[in-house]
Residue, then its C-alpha position, 0 to 999 in steps of 0.5 A: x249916301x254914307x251914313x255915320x252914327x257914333x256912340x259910346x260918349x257920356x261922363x267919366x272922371x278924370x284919369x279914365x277912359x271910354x271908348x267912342x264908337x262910329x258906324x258906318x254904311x254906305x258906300x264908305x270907299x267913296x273916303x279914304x280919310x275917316x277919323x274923329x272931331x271934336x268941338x266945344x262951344x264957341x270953338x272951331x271944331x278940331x281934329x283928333x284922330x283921323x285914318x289919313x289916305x295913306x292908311x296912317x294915322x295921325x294925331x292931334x298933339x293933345x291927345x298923344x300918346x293917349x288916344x288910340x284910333x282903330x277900325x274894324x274894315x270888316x263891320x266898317x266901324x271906327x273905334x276912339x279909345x280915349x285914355x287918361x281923360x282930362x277935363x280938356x278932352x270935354x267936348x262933342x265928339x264927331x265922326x267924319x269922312x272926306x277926302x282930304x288934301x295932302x297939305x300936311x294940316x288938311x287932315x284936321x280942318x274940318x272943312x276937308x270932309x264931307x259927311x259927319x255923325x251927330x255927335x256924341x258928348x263926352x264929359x270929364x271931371 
């Protein structure tokens, strides 16, 4: 079972940053995507930033250039370093892991990955 537990969310104006954190145990290497959602009420939930299987990185076009995703193997711990925050980044942030296709979108549907954290709010205004 991998278990994924993020932190790090809350409330910042606008033009700030926070850093989202995700730890994870279990048997993580059963994933080779493990990356960042995010959801708002009444909407899918999006991908933000994900380790994709290749080992690159991809993002979301609304985060570029401001989001930087990072993981530290050894403590198996992802990192979103969310920068020059707007009040359209306010959502329920969640950590995911799964293996998904190599269709160039399945990186950021939700539907391709298999365990998820609870969630973290971040809220900008």
């Amino acid at each position: 079972h991998v278990q994924l537990v993020e932190s790090g969310g809350g409330s910042v104006q606008a033009g700030g940053s926070l850093r989202l954190t995700c730890a994870a145990s279990g048997r993580t290497s059963e994933y080779y995507g493990m990356g960042w959602f995010r959801q708002v009420p009444g909407k899918e939930r999006e991908g933000v930033a994900v380790f994709r299987g290749d080992g690159k990185t991809a993002y979301a076009d609304s985060v570029k250039g401001r989001f930087i995703i990072s993981k530290d193997n050894a403590k198996n711990v992802l990192y979103l370093q969310m920068n020059s925050l707007k009040p359209e980044d306010t959502a329920v942030y969640y950590c995911a892991a799964g293996n998904p296709s190599l269709y160039p979108n399945s990186w950021k549907t939700w539907s391709e990955y298999d365990v998820w954290g609870q969630g973290t709010q971040v809220t900008v205004s």
